[in-house]
Every structure is written in C-alpha cells, then in structure tokens.
C-alpha positions in Angstrom: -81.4 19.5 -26.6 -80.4 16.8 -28.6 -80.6 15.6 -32.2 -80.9 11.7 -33.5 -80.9 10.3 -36.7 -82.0 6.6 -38.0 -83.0 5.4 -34.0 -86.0 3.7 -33.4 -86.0 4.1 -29.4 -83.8 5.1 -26.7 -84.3 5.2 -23.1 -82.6 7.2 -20.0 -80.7 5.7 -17.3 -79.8 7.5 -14.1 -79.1 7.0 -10.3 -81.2 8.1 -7.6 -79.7 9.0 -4.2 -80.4 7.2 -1.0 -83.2 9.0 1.2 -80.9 8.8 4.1 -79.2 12.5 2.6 -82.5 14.3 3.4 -82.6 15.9 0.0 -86.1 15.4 -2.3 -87.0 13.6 -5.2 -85.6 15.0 -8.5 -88.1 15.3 -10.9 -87.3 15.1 -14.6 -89.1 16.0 -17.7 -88.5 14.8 -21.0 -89.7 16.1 -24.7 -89.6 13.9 -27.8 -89.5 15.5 -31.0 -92.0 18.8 -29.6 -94.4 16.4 -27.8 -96.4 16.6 -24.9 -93.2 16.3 -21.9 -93.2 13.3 -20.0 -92.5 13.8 -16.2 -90.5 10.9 -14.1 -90.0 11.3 -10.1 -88.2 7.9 -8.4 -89.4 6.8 -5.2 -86.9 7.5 -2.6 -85.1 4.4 -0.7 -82.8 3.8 2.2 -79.7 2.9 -0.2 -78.6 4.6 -3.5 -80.3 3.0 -6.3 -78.6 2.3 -9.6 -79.6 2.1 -13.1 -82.7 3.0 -12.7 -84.8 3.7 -16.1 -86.1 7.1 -16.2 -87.6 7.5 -19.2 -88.5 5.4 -23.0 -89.6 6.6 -26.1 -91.7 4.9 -27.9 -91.0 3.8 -31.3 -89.7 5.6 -33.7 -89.5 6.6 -37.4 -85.8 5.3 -38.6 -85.9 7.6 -41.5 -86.2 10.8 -40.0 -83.9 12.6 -37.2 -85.4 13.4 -33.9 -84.7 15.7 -31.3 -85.1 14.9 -26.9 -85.0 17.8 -24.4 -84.2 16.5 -20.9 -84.9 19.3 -17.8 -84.4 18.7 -14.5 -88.3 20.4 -12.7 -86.7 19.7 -9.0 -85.7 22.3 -6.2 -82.7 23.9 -6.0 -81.3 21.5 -3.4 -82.2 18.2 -5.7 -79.7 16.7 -8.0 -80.4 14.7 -11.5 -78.0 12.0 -11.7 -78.0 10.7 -15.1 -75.6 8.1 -17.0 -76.3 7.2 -20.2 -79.0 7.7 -22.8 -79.4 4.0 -24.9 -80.5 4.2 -28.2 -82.0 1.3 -30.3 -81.0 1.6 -34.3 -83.0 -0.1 -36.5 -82.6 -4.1 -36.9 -79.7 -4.2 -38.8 -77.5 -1.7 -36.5 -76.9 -2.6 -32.7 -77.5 -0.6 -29.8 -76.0 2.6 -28.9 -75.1 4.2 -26.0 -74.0 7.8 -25.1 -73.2 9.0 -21.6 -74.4 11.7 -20.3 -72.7 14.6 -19.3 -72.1 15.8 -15.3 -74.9 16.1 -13.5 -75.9 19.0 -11.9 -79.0 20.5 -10.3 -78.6 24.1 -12.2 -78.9 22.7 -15.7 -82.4 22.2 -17.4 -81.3 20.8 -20.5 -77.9 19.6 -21.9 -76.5 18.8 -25.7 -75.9 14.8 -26.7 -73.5 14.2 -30.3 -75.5 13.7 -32.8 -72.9 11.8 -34.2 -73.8 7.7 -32.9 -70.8 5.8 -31.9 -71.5 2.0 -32.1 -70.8 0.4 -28.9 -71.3 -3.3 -27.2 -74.1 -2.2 -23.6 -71.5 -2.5 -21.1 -72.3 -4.6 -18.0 -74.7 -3.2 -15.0 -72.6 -1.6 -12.4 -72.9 -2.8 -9.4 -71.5 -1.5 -5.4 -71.0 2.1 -4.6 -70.2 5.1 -6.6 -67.3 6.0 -4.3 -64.0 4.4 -5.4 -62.3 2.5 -2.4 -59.2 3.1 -2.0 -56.4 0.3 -1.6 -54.1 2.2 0.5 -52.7 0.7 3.7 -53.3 2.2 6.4 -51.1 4.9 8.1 -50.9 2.7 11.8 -49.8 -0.6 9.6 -47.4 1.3 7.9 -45.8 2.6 11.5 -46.0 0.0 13.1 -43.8 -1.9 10.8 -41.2 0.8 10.3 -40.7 0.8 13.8 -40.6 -3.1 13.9 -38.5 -3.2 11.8 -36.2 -0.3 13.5 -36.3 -2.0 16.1 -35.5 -5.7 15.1 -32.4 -3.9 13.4 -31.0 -2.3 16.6 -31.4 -5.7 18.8 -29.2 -7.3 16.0 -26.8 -4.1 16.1 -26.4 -4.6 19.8 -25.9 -8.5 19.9 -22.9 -8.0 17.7 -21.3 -5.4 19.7 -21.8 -7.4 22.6 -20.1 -10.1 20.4 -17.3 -8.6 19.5 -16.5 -6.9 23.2 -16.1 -10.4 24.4 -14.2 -11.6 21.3 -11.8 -9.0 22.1 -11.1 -9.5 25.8 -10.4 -13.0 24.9 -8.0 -12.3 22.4 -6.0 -9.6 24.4 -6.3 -11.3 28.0 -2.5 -11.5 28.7 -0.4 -15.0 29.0 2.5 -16.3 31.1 4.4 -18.9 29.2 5.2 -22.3 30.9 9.0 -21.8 31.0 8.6 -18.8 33.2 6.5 -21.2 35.8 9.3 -23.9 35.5 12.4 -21.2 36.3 10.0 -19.6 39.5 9.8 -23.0 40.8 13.7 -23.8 40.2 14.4 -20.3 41.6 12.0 -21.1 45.2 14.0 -23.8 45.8 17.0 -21.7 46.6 17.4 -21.0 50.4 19.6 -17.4 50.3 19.1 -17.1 53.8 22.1 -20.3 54.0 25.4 -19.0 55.1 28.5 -21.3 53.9 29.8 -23.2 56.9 32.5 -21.9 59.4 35.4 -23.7 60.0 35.5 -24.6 63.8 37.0 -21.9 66.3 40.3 -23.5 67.7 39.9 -24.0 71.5 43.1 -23.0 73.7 44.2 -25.0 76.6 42.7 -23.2 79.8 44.8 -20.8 81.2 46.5 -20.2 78.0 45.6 -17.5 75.4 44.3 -18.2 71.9 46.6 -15.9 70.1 49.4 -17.2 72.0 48.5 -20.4 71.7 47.7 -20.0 67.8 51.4 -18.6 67.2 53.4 -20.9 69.5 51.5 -24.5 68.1 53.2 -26.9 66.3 53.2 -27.1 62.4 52.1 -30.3 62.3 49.0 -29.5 64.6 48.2 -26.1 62.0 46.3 -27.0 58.5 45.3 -24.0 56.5 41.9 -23.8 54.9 41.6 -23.4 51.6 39.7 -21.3 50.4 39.0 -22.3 47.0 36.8 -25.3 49.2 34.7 -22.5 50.9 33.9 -21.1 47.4 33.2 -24.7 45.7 31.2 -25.8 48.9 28.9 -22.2 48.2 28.4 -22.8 44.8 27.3 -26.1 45.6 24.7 -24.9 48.2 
C-alpha cells in the first residue's frame, strides 16, 4: 500500500517477459483509494517487452491524499516486473516518478514514499535488461601474450646469434706480415750446402801421397787458410 498527496493521476509501468521462457502471464490487480480493483494481464510475445503501461488512474482530487494497493493474482511460477509508478501533480508541479521496488512473484503488495521527489521522466530504455559486458575475451587475451612471448624470444635469439659471430671475429688469431717476410728470407737458405773442399793433392804414380806430401818442394806447398773457409761459409 501506498499513500499520495496533491496528485491528479499516476500510472504503472512494467516489463513483461518474452513467451519464449514458458512461464504464464502475470496478472496484476490494482486498488485506488478502496475502489473496485482493476485487473491487467499483458499478452505474451516472442521478445521481452518494455515499458509497457499497466495500469492509469483516472483523475484525481489534488486536495486530498490517496492511497494504491498493487497485488500480483498470478501463479506461483509468474513474475511481476514493475519499474516505476508516474505520477501527474497538479498544473503547476511537474511529473513525478518513483521506482518500484524488486520484483518478485511472492509479494502481493509493496510500500511507495509518500514523500514525492520532483524529477525530469527519464528517457525510454531501450535493448536488453542484461548488461553486456566489455571484457575481451580470454582466447584474444592468450593469443597475444603468447605473441608477444614469442616475438620476444625470436629477438633474444637473433642477438645471441649476433654476438657469437661478433666474437669469433674479434678473437680469430693473426700472423703479422714481418713473420711472413723472415719465413720467406729464412727458405731461401739451402743448409743442406757443405763449404767447398780444397782439392785432394794427386801423387806421381808409383809414389805415395804422404811421402810425396813430406818430401815436395816449398815452393810447390801453399797452406789454406782457414779464416777463407769460414768467410767463404758465412757467405753461403
């Protein structure tokens, strides 16, 4: 039950589920000030239907309060879905609206403040009931984790592989040009050469050489230096 005050009308809005949940009609009764209850059962569609008007006074005293009882006459298994009751001041006062509370199929009537607030009507709402939600989804957010993973250990590798090669340049060992140049000088050296032999003194036949080398003139002897056969080794 609820109590007005200085109202000339309201109406009741509500929403009426989509026939596709297999549930039945609610059906909603509605008393104005101990009058006769007026009864309101929507037709059923395929889709949810919002804002749908389910009940308007007619007009009303302004100088007197007034009471509305709303019960919900449907089975057990039928839900009353109401938003907002809309209540229409006199001329000089605009429109007011109060929301209704939760829904639910157990309750057969329900308080409203008697206390109006003054409100603009807010705009029809429009699309489902059912938030949507703006999350990514779990796959996107995989996928490009492991993109990204794997984008990161391509570049990893590449400068590993980079740096391997930098390094075996950089420590790839080098024979200067003056060794090359002493090698070559060195090759041409023939140490298989032996200095030359002074020629063997022949003896007259018949006579021997050492007697021959001991009885020959002076004049016919020359020694050999040897300081010749060293200078003629060093040149070789």
């Amino acid at each position: 039950m609820s109590r007005f005050s200085n109202e000339k009308a309201f109406s009741v809005w509500g929403t009426v589920d989509s026939s596709a949940l297999g549930r039945p009609a609610p059906t909603s009764a509605y008393i104005v000030d101990n009058l006769p209850a007026v009864t309101f059962t929507p037709t059923l569609q395929p889709g949810t239907q919002y804002l749908q008007m389910f009940f308007q006074s007619g007009e009303l005293s302004p100088s007197t309060s007034h009471t509305l009882v709303i019960k919900n006459m449907g089975t057990s298994n039928s839900f009353l879905w109401l938003d907002y009751i809309q209540i229409t001041p006199p001329d000089s006062v605009g429109a007011v609206l109060f929301a209704a509370p939760t829904p639910s199929s157990l309750t057969s009537s329900f308080p409203l403040s008697s206390t109006p607030t003054h409100s603009a009507i807010p705009p029809p709402a429009t699309g489902s009931s059912t938030p949507k939600r703006n999350d990514l989804p779990v796959g996107v957010i995989v996928g490009a984790t492991l993109g990204g993973l794997a984008l990161l250990a391509i570049f990893v590798g590449i400068l590993v592989l980079y740096l391997r090669v930098r390094s075996k340049h950089h420590n790839k060992p080098t024979v200067p040009d003056q060794l090359f140049q002493s090698s070559s000088q060195f090759s041409s050296v023939d140490f298989g050469r032996q200095p030359p032999q002074p020629p063997e003194y022949q003896s007259s036949p018949g006579i021997p050489v050492a007697y021959a080398r001991d009885h020959l003139p002076s004049s016919k002897v020359s020694r050999i230096s040897t300081s010749v056969s060293t200078n003629r080794w060093n040149e070789v």
